[in-house]
Structures are given as C-alpha cells and as structure tokens.
C-alpha positions as CSV (number, residue, x, y, z in Angstrom):
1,X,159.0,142.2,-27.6
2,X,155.7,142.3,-29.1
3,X,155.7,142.1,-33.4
4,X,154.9,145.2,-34.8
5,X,154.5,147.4,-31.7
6,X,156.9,150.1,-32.7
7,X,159.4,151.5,-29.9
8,X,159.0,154.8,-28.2
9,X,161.8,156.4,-30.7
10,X,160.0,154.5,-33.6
11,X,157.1,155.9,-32.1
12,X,158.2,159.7,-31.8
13,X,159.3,160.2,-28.3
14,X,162.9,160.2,-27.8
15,X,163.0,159.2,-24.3
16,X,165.1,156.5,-21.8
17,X,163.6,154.7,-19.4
18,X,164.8,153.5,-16.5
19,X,163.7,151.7,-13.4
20,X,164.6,152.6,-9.9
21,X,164.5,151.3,-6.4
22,X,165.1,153.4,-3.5
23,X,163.7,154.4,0.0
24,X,161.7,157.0,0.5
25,X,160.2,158.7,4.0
26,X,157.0,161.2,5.0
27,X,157.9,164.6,4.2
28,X,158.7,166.4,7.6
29,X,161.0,163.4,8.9
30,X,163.9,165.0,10.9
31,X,166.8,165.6,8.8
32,X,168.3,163.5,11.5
33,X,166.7,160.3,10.9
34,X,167.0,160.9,7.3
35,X,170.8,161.0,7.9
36,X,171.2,158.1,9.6
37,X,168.8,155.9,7.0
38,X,171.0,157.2,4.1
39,X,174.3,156.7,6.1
40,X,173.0,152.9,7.0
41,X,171.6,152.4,3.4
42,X,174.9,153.3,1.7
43,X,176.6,150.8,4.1
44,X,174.6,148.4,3.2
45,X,174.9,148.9,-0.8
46,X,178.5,149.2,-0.1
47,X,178.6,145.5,0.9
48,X,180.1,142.7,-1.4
49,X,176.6,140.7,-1.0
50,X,174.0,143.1,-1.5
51,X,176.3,144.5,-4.6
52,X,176.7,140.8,-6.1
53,X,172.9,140.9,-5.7
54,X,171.5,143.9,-7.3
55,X,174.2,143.1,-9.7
56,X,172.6,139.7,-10.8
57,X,169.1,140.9,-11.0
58,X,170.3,143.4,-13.3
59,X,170.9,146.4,-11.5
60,X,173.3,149.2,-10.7
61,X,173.6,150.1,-7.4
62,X,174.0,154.4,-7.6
63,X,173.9,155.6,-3.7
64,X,173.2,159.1,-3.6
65,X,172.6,161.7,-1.0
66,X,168.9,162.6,-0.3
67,X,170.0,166.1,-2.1
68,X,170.9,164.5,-4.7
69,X,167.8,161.8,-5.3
70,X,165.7,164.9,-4.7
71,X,167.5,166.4,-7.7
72,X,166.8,163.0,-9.8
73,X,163.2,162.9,-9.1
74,X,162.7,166.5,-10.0
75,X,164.7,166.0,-13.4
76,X,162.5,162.9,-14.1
77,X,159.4,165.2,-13.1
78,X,160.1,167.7,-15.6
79,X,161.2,165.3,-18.1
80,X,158.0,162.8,-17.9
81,X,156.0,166.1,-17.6
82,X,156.3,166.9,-21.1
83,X,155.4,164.0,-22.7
84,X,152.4,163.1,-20.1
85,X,151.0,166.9,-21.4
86,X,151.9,166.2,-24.9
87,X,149.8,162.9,-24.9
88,X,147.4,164.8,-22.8
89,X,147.4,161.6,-20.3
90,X,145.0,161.7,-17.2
91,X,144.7,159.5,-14.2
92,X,141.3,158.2,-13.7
C-alpha cells in the first residue's frame, strides 16, 4: 500500500471490489453450446486439483449458471454505474 493514498472508503466511496475470472462467449451462441461449456466448466471447478489451485492463488471458486453470472454482471453494471457518472469518468 502506497503512504498517504487514502482508501476508497477514506476516500468517500463505499464500495468492494472484487476480481473475477470466468468464461465468456459471443452473444448469439446456441444455448446448447452454452450448456455444455457450463456443464464441462463446473466439472472442472468441481475437481480436487483445479480447487486446491484457485485456492492457493487466492481465490474462491463460485460456479454459477450463465443466468445467474448474467445477473452478477448486471448488478456490478448498475453498481459501478454510479460511481463512473458520479466521477464523470470517460474512456478516451
């Protein structure tokens, strides 16, 4: 941690951060194939190895249903939202 540099709650935004990892596909894949990736991925998540893994880097391994990720990403949307119009933040 930098000295001095307050932290986003010293700063005024009450927010938690949190990084993610996931797959993603193009929108208009066949609900099929995405099925089968997120049947396949949760296998895979599901094993001792890749759990130990994730683990030791850190992590917490949350499978979810591609229903429910979309439901995380549009919380996050709304939630980040705010505070990107607050600080009137533009991509350049």
């Amino acid at each position: 941690m930098q000295p001095n540099v307050p932290t986003l709650k010293e700063g005024g935004i009450d927010a938690e951060v949190v990084g993610w990892n996931s797959l993603v596909a193009p929108a208009g894949t066949p609900k099929e194939i995405i099925a089968r990736l997120n049947t396949e991925l949760r296998a895979l998540v599901a094993s001792p190895d890749v759990r130990e893994r994730i683990a030791a880097e850190g992590g917490d391994p949350l499978p979810s249903s591609p229903e429910q990720y979309a439901a995380d990403i549009d919380r996050e949307e709304a939630k980040w939202s705010v505070l990107i119009k607050k600080l009137n933040l533009k991509v350049e």
